[in-house]
C-alpha positions as CSV (number, residue, x, y, z in Angstrom):
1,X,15.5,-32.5,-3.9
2,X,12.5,-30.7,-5.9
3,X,10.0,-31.3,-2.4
4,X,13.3,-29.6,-0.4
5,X,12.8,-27.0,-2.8
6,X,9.2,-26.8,-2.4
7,X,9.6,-26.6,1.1
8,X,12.1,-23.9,1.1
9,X,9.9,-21.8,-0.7
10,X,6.5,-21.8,1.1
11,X,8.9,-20.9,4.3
12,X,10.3,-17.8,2.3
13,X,7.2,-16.8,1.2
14,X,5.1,-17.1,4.3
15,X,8.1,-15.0,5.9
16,X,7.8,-12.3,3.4
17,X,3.5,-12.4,3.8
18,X,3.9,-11.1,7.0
19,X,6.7,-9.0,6.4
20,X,5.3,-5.2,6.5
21,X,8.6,-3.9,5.4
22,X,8.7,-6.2,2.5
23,X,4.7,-5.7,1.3
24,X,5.6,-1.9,1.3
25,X,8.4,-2.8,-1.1
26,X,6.3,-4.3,-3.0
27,X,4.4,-1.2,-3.4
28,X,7.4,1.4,-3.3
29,X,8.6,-1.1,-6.5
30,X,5.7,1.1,-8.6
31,X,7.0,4.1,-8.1
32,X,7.7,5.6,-11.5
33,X,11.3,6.9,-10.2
34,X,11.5,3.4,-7.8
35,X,14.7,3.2,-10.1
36,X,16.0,6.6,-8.8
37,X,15.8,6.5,-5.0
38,X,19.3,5.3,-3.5
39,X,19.5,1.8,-2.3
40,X,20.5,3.4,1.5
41,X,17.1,5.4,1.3
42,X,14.5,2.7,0.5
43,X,14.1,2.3,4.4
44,X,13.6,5.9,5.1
45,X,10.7,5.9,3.1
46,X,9.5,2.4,3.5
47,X,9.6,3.2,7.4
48,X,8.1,6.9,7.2
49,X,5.6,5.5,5.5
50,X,4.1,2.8,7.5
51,X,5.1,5.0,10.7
52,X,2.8,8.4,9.2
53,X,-0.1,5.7,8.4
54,X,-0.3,4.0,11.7
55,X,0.3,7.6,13.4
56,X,-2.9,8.8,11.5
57,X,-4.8,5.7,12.4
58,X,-4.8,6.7,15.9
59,X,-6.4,10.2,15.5
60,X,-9.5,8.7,14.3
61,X,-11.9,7.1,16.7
62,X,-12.1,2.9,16.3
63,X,-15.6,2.9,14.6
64,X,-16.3,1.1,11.7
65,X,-15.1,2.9,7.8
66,X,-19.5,3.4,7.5
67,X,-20.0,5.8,10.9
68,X,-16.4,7.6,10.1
69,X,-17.9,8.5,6.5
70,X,-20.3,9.8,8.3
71,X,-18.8,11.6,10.5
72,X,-16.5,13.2,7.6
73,X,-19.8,13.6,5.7
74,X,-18.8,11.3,2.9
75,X,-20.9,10.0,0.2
76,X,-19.8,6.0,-0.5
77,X,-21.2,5.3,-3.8
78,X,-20.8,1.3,-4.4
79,X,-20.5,0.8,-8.5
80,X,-21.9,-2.4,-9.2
81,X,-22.0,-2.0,-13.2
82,X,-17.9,-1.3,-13.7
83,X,-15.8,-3.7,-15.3
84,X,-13.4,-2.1,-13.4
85,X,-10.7,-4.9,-12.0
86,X,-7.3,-3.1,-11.0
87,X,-8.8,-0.2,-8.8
88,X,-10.5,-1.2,-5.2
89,X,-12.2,2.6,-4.5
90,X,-11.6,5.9,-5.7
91,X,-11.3,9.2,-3.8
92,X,-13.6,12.1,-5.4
93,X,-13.5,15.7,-4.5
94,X,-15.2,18.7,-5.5
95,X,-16.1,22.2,-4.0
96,X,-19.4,20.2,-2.5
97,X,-18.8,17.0,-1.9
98,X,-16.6,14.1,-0.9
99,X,-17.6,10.9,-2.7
100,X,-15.8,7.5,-2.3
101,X,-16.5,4.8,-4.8
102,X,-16.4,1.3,-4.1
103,X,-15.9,-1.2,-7.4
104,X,-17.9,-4.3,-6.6
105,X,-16.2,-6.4,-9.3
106,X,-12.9,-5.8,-8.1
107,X,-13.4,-6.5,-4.6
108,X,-15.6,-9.4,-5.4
109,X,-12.3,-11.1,-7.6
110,X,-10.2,-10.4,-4.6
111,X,-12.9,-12.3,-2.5
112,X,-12.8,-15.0,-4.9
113,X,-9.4,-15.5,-5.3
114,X,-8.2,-15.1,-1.4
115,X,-11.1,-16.9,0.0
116,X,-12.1,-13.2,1.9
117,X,-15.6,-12.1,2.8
118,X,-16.5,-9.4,0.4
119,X,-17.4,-7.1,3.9
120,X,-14.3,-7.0,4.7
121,X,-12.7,-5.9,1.7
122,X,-15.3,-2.9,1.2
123,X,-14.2,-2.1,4.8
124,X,-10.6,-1.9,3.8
125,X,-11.3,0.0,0.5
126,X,-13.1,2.2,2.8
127,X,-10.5,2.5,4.8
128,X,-7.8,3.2,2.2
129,X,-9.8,6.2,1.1
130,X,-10.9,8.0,3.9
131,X,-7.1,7.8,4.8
132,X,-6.5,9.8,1.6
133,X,-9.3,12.3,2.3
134,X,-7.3,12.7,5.9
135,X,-4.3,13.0,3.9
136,X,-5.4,16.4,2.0
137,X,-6.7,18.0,5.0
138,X,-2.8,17.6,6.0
139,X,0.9,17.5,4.4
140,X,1.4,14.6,2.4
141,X,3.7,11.8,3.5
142,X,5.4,12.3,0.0
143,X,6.0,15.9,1.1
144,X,6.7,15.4,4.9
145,X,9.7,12.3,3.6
146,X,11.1,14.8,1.2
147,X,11.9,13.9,-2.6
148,X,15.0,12.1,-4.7
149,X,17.0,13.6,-7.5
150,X,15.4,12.1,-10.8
151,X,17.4,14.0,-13.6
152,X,21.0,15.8,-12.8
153,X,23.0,16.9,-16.1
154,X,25.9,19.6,-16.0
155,X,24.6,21.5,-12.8
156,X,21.1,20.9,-13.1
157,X,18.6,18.9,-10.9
158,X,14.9,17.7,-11.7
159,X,13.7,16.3,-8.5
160,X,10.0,14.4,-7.7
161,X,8.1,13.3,-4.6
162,X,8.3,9.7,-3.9
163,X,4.6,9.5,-4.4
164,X,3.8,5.8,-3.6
165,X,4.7,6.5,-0.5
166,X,1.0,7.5,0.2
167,X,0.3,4.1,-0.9
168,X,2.2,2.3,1.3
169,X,0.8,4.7,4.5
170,X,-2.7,4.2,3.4
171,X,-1.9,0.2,3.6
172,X,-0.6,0.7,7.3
173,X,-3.4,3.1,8.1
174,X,-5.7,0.1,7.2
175,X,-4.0,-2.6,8.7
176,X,-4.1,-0.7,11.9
177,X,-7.5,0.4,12.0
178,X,-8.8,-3.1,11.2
179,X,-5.9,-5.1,13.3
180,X,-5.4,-7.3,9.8
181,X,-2.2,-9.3,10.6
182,X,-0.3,-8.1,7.2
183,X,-0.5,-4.7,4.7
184,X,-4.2,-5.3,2.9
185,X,-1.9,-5.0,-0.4
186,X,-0.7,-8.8,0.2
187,X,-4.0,-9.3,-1.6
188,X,-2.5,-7.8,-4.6
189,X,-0.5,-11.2,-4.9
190,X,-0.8,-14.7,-5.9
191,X,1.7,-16.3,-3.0
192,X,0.6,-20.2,-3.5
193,X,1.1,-20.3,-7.6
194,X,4.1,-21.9,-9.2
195,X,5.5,-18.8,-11.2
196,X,4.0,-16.1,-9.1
197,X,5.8,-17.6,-5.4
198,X,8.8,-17.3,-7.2
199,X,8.8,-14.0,-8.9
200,X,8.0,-13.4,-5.2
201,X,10.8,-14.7,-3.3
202,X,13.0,-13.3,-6.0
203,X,12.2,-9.8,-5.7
204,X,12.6,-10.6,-1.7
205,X,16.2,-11.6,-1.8
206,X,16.2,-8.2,-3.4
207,X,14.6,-6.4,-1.0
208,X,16.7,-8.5,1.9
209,X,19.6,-7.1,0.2
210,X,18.4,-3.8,0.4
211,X,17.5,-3.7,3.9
212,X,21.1,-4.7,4.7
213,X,22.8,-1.2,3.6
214,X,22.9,1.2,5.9
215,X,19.8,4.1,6.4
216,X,20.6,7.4,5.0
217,X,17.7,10.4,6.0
218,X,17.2,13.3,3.5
């Protein structure tokens, strides 16, 4: 019964690896008002999401994440000294320059852990970036899919952007500019360990259920 069971779960999970609607979930699931957006509008912004990133992807020429910081006349420092372990790159603007940063350690933990060349994962990082420098030169996805009612008491109405929404592009923008067969945030995730697999597969019956109501657009 328990091998049945073991079975049953590395099918589920490989399903959900390759999943791009279910990977974004797992990233719209950080969103600080996640708990706020109605269950018939998680696939208008799951799906506005990966559609703006891979829409973007095509507007730049297919040359490697080096020549297009180049061509955007981006500085890529790579910090080698920063204990830094939850945060691939980091986006820096000021009136003079563009800078991306690139955090060895963390990529090189990735590497370790999901058996990836390190090259690869500074390309994605990259990647991930220049989408968000692309991004400010625009509208934000956040602002193009529109925002949720957070707070609404006796007539009144706090709303907010659904901002990891630009997360979830950036991942498609990525994937498509690299042809990676899933969102690069499945390396986020431990999908082969015990406890991790199944916190996994649990959050996807959620998200199945989910997917079943009907879509509602702003």
């Amino acid at each position: 019964m328990h091998a049945i069971s073991s079975i049953n779960t590395n099918v589920e999970t490989t399903q959900m690896e390759a999943d791009d609607r279910f990977l974004a979930y797992l990233e719209l699931r950080k969103d600080t008002f996640f708990h706020k957006i109605p269950s018939q509008k998680i696939r208008y912004y799951i799906d506005g999401a990966l559609a703006y990133g891979k829409r973007l992807a095509a507007t730049q020429d297919f040359v490697s994440a080096t020549e297009l910081c180049n061509r955007l006349d981006v500085t890529v420092i790579k910090d080698t000294e920063s204990e830094m372990r939850t945060v691939r790159g980091s986006l820096e603007l000021t009136k003079k320059d563009q800078t991306i940063r690139i955090y060895h350690q963390s990529l090189l933990q990735i590497a370790r852990h999901h058996n990836v060349p390190l090259a690869q994962l500074e390309e994605a990082a990259l990647l991930h970036e220049i989408f968000h420098l692309l991004e400010e030169q625009t509208q934000s996805v956040s602002e193009r899919l529109g925002q949720i009612n957070t707070l609404q008491f006796l007539g009144f109405k706090r709303r907010a952007m659904v901002r990891q929404t630009r997360e979830i592009a950036a991942h498609a923008f990525v994937k498509e500019r690299m042809q990676l067969p899933y969102l690069p945030n499945y390396w986020d995730y431990s999908w082969n360990e015990g406890n991790g697999s199944e916190e996994l597969i649990a959050i996807g019956r959620e998200f199945q259920s989910r997917m079943e109501e009907p879509v509602v657009e702003l």
